[in-house]
C-alpha positions in Angstrom: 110.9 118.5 194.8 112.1 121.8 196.8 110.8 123.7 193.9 107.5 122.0 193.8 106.9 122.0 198.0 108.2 126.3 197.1 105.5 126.3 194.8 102.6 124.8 196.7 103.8 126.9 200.0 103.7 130.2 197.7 100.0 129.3 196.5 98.7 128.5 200.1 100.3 131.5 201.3 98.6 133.7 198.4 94.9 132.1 199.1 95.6 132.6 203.0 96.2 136.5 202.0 93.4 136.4 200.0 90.3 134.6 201.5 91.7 134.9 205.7 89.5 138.2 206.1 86.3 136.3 204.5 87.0 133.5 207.0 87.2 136.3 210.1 83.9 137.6 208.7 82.1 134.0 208.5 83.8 133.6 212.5 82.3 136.8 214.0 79.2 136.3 212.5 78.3 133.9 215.2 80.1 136.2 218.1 78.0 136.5 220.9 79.7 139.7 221.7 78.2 142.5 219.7 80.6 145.8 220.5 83.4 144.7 219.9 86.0 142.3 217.5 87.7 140.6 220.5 89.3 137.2 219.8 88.9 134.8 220.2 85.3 135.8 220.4 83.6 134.8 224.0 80.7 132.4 222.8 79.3 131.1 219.4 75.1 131.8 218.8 73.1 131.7 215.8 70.6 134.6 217.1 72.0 137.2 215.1 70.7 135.3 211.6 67.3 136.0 213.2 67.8 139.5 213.8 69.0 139.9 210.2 65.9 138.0 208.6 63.7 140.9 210.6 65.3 143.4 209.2 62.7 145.4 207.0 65.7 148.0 205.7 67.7 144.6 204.9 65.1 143.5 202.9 64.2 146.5 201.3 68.4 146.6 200.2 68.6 143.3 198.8 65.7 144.2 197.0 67.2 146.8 195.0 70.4 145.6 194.8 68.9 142.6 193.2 66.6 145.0 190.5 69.5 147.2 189.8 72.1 144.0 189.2 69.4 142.2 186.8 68.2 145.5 185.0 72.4 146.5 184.3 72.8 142.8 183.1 70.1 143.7 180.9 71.2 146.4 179.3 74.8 145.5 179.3 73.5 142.4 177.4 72.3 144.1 174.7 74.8 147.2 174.4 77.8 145.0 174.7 76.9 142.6 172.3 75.9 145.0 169.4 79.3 146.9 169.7 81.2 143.9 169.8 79.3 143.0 166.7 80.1 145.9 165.1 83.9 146.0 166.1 84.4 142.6 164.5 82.4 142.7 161.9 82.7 146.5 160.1 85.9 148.4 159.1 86.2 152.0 159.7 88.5 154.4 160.7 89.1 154.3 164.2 87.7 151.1 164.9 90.4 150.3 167.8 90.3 153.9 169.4 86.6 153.0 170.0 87.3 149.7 171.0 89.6 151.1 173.8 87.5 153.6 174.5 84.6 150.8 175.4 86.9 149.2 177.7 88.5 152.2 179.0 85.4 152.7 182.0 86.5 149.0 183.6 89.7 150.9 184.5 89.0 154.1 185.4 88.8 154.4 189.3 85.1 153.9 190.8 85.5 157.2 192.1 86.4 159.2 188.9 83.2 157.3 187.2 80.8 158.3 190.0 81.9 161.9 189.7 81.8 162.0 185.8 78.0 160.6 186.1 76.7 162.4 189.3 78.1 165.9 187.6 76.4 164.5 184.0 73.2 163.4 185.9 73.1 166.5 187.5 73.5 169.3 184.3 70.6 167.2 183.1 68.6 167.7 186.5 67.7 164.0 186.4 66.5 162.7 189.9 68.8 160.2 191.4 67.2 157.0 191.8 67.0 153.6 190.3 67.5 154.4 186.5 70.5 156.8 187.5 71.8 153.5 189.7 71.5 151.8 186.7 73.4 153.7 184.5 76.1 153.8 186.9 76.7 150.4 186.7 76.1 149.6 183.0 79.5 152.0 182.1 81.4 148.6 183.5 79.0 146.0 183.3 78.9 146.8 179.6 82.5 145.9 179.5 82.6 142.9 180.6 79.9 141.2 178.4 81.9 143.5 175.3 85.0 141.7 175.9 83.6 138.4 176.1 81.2 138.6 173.3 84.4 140.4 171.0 86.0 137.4 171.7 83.7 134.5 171.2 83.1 136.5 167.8 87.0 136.4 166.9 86.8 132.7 167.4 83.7 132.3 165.3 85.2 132.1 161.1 83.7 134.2 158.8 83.2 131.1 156.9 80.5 130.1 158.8 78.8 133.5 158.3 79.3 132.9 154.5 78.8 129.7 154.1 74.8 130.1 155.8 74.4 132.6 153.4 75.2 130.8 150.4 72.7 128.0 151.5 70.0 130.9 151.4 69.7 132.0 155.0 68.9 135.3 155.7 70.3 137.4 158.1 68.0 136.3 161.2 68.1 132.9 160.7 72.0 133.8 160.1 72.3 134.9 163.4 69.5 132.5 165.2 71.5 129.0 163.7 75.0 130.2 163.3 75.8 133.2 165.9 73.5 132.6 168.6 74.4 128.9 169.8 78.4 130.2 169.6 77.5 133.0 171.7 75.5 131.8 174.5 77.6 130.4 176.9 80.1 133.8 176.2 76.7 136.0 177.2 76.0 133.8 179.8 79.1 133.9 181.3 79.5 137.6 180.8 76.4 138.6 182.2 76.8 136.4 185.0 80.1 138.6 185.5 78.3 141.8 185.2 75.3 140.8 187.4 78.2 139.7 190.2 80.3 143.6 189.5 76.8 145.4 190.1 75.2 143.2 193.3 78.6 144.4 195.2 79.1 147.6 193.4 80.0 150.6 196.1 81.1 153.7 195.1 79.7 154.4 191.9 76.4 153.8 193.7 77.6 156.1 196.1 77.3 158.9 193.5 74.6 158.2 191.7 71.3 156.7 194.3 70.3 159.5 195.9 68.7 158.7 199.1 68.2 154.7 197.9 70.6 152.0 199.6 71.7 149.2 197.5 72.8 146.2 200.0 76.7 147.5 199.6 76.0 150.8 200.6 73.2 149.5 203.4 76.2 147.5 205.0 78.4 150.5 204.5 75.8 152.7 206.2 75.7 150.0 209.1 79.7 150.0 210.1 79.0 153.1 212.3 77.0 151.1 214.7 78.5 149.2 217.0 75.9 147.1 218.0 75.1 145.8 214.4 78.6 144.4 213.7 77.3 140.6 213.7 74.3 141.4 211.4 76.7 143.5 208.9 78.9 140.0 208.9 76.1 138.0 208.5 74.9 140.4 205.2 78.9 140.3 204.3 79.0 136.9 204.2 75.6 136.7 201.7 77.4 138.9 199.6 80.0 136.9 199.4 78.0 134.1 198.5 76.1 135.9 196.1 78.9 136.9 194.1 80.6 133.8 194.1 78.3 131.7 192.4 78.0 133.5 189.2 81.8 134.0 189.1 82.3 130.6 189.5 79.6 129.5 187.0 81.1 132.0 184.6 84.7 130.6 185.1 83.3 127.2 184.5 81.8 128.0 181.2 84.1 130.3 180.0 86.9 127.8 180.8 85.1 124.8 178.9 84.8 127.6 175.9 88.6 127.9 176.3 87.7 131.8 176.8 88.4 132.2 180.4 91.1 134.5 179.7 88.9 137.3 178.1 86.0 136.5 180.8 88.5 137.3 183.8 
């Protein structure tokens, strides 16, 4: 019984460590006081939402952020898939120093990324904008769809593959009645991941948009003015919510797929 009321204690006191500062952000988003963190804060008000829905520059950040995440799903889609293809099913020399080399970006620091691309963008004198964004955030958001699609592929038998082909399928409808339905929730799951990684993606972006402001780096911008503290909150607190729905989504399907581990 002590052990189990240690336990519970133990997990409350991680999730308060955890998700307290997201709870101070949803409570001074309705501060009437906009200078200042004071608390508790003077008076609750709702007028601040209103000031962020007129916000053209908020708008015109979302609206990138939103491009860049969908177009770096995209491609992590497709690139992440085709080398977990080839890992699993081709033997060659040095298979597993290139798969570690496909997961190495994920755990490199943001920093030491943006520098390698802004320095690489720059020998090629590419303008920064919203292809170099992209790239950016494909090095990690490749990753994650790699890892889950590797591993949806490790559970799928080789049997299967040989046993389509011996009832005459060819390689398409191979992969159309046999691969495809085993992969899709693992794509699913990992591009909801990689779309979540790039929507709140900060200092990669840093190094590689140029003059263009993702949402991120518009609520980054917006923490040296006073004044807009509630409105930053109130753009925190849809990033939050942005993010969390396809991480929870991805959880959910990953975890009914009994892949959770290689999603997370």
């Amino acid at each position: 019984m002590r052990a189990r009321v240690a336990l519970f204690l133990a997990s409350a006191a991680a999730l308060a460590f955890l998700h307290l500062p997201m709870a101070i952000i949803l409570l001074y988003a309705f501060t009437t006081d906009d200078r200042s963190y004071g608390f508790p804060p003077p008076a609750l008000t709702t007028r601040w939402f209103a000031v962020a829905w007129q916000r053209a520059d908020l708008w015109q950040a979302l609206e990138l952020s939103l491009r860049v995440a969908a177009t770096a799903t995209a491609v992590a889609i497709v690139l992440g898939t085709l080398a977990a293809a080839a890992v699993w099913r081709s033997r060659f020399f040095g298979r597993n120093a290139i798969s570690f080399l496909l997961v190495l970006p994920i755990a490199l620091p943001g920093i030491v990324t943006g520098i390698a691309l802004r320095s690489a963008i720059g020998l090629a004198e590419i303008p920064f904008g919203f292809w170099t964004i992209v790239v950016g955030h494909a090095t990690f958001c490749v990753v994650v769809v790699y890892n889950n699609a590797l591993a949806r592929f490790r559970r799928t038998g080789s049997s299967l593959l040989e046993a389509s082909m011996d009832l005459g399928a060819n390689s398409f409808q191979t992969f159309r009645y046999v691969l495809l339905p085993n992969l899709a929730s693992a794509l699913l799951a990992g591009g909801m991941l990689a779309f979540a990684l790039s929507f709140d993606e900060v200092i990669v972006t840093t190094f590689t948009a140029g003059r263009q402001e993702t949402l991120p780096i518009w609520i980054f911008s917006q923490l040296t003015r006073p004044r807009d503290r509630p409105v930053t909150n109130i753009v925190a607190i849809f990033v939050i919510a942005v993010t969390f729905v396809p991480i929870f989504l991805a959880h959910r399907l990953t975890r009914s797929k009994g892949d959770a581990g290689s999603a997370l």
